[in-house]
N, C-alpha and C positions, 0 to 999 in steps of 0.2 A: 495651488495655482490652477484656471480653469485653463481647459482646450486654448480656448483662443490666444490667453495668455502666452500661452507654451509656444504658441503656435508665431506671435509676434515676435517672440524671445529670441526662438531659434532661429527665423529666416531672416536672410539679410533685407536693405533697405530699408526706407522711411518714409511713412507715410507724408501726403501732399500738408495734409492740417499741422503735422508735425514739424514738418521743414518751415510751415509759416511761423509757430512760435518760436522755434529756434531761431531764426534770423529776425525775428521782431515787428512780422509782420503785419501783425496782432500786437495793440498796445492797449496796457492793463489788464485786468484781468473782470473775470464776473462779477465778484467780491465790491470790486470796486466802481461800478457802473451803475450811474442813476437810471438806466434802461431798467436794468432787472432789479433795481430796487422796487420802483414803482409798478412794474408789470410783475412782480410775484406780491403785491398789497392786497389785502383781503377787500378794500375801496377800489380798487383795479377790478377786483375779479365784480364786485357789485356790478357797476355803471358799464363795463365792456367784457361782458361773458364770454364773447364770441373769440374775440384778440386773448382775453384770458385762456382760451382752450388752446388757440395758437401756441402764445408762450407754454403754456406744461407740456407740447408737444417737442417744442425747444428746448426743457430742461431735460428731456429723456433721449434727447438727438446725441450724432457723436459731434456734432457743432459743439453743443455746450462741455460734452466730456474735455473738448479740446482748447477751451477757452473762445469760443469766436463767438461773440456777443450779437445783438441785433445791429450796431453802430457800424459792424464790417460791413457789412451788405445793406442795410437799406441807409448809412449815411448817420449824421446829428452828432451831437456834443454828450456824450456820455457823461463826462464828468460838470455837466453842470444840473444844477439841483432845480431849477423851475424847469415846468412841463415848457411851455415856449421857449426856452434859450435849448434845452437838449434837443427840442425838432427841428431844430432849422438846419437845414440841408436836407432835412426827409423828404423824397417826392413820393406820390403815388406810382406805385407800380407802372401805371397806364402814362405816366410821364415821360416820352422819349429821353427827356436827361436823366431818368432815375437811373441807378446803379443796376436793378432788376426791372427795367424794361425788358422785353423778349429779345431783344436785339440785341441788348449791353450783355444779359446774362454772361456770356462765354467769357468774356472779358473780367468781369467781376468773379463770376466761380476759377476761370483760369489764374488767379493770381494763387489760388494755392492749387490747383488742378492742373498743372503745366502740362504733364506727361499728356492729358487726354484733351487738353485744347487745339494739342499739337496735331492729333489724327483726327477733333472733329473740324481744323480747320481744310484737311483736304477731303472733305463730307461734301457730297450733292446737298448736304440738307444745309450745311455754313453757307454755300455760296446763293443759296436760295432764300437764308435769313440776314443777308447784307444787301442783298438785293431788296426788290419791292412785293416779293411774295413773302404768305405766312409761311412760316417752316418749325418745324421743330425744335425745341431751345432745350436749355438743361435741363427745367424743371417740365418738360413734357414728358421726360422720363423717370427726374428723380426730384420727388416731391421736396419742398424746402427743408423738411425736418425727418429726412427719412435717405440716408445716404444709401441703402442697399434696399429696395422696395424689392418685391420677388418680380422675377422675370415673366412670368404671368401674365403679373400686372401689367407690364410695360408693356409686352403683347397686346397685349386682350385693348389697353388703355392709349396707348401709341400707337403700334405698327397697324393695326388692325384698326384704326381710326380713319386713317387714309389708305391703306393699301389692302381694304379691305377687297374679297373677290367683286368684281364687276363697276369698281365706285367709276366714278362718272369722270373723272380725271383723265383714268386711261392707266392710272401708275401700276405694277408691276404688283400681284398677290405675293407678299410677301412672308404672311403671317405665321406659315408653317415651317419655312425654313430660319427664321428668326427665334421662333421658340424652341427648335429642335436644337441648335446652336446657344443659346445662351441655356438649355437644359446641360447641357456637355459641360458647361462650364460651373454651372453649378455644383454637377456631380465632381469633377475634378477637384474643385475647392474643397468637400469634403475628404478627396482620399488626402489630397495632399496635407489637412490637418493630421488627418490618421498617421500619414508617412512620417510627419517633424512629430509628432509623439513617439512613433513608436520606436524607432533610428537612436531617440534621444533616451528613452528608457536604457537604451542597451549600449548607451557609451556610446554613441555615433560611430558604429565597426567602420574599417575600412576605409573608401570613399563615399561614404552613405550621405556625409555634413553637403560637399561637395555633389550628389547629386542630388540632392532634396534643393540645395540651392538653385542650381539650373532652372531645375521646375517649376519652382518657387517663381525667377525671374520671366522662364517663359510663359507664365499662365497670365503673372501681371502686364506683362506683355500686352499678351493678346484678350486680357480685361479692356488693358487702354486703346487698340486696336478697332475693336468695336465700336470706338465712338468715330470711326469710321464709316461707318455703316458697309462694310463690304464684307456681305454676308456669307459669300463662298469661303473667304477667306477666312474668318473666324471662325465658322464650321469645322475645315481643315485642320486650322489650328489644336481648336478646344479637341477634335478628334484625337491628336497624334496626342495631343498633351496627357489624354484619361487615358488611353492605349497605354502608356509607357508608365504611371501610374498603380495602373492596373495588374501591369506587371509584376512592381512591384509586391503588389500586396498578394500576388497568389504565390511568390517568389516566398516571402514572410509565414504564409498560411502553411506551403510545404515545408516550411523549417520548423515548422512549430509544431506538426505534428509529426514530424519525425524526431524531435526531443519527447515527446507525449509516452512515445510508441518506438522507443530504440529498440533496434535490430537485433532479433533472438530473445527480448524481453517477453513474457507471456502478454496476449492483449488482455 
């Protein structure tokens, strides 16, 4: 079983894509969808190269691990077999009724994204994208086939696109404490794999199951938190969260070399 495995296994909760297949959110499955019949055809990949790179990008997303076909999000009749009868309902992107309009996106990602629709509805940047300004939408941060892009990215690509030093707006340089904050959050996410590993190698001692869960809870937390955009506060957050983390593992490290190296033992 890999890391991640171990890592899903042990902590509580449910992912968003998951709770959508479990209640039926998602109907059919990939198998059965003339979407990805015809966009995996080697006559696909001919005539539309470009849509063809699209889709491989899709079969290797956690969309498709998860079952959510193209028909969730951009709309059409999957289960019917001519190219015209399956597009109808398909708009362009750039069509305020599509499903992935900039505006619709929250709405359309939020039906399995609840938890973070919920905090990017009380965002300056929601109430600026229901309004008549451009603002930032889902896929300015997470590209459609790419559910975890590195924070970097989303800096360097996002925050730093408009709250770049000096832009002409006036907004607020944001870039350095956005990346310093979702860095925290990064590194957390690893000890915390480390922590449901290592707890679980050794029988879950103690209250170990029980405090790996908190952490667990309060990191996804304050994941979902950040589509808030209040950055002191997720800063805070991600801090106390690797702080106590970190503990633990130095906590682990002097156990382990005091079994290594017992007391009165020759070094």
């Amino acid at each position: 079983m890999t890391a991640k495995r171990k890592l899903a296994s042990a902590l509580p909760g449910t992912s968003g894509l998951a709770l959508c297949l479990a209640f039926g959110l998602w109907s059919g499955t990939a198998a059965a969808n003339s979407c990805v019949s015809c966009h995996s055809s080697p006559e696909f990949f001919a005539k539309y190269p470009s849509l063809d790179a699209y889709y491989k990008k899709w079969v290797d997303s956690t969309h498709a691990q998860a079952g959510v076909t193209c028909n969730n999000c951009h709309g059409g009749k999957p289960n019917e077999a001519s190219q015209a009868a399956a597009h109808q309902g398909v708009l362009p992107v750039s069509d305020p009724n599509s499903r992935l309009f900039f505006r619709n996106q929250p709405q359309t990602c939020g039906r399995c994204h609840s938890e973070k629709l919920e905090q990017f509805r009380l965002s300056k940047h929601y109430r600026a994208l229901q309004g008549t300004r451009v603002a930032p939408t889902c896929t300015t941060c997470h590209p459609a086939m790419s559910s975890r892009p590195s924070y970097r990215v989303i800096v360097l690509n996002a925050c730093r696109n408009c709250h770049a030093e000096g832009n002409k707006a006036g907004l607020p340089a944001i870039g350095d404490k956005a990346e310093h904050a979702l860095h925290q959050l990064n590194v957390a996410s690893g000890f915390l794999g480390w922590s449901t590993i290592h707890f679980e190698s050794l029988g879950w001692p103690g209250d170990s199951r029980e405090t790996v869960a908190r952490l667990a809870d309060d990191y996804q937390g304050a994941v979902n938190r950040v589509h808030r955009f209040d950055l002191d506060k997720t800063e805070a957050e991600a801090t106390d969260i690797l702080a106590r983390l970190q503990a633990i593992f130095a906590e682990a490290k002097k156990s382990a070399e005091k079994s290594a190296h017992p007391a009165g033992a020759p070094p």
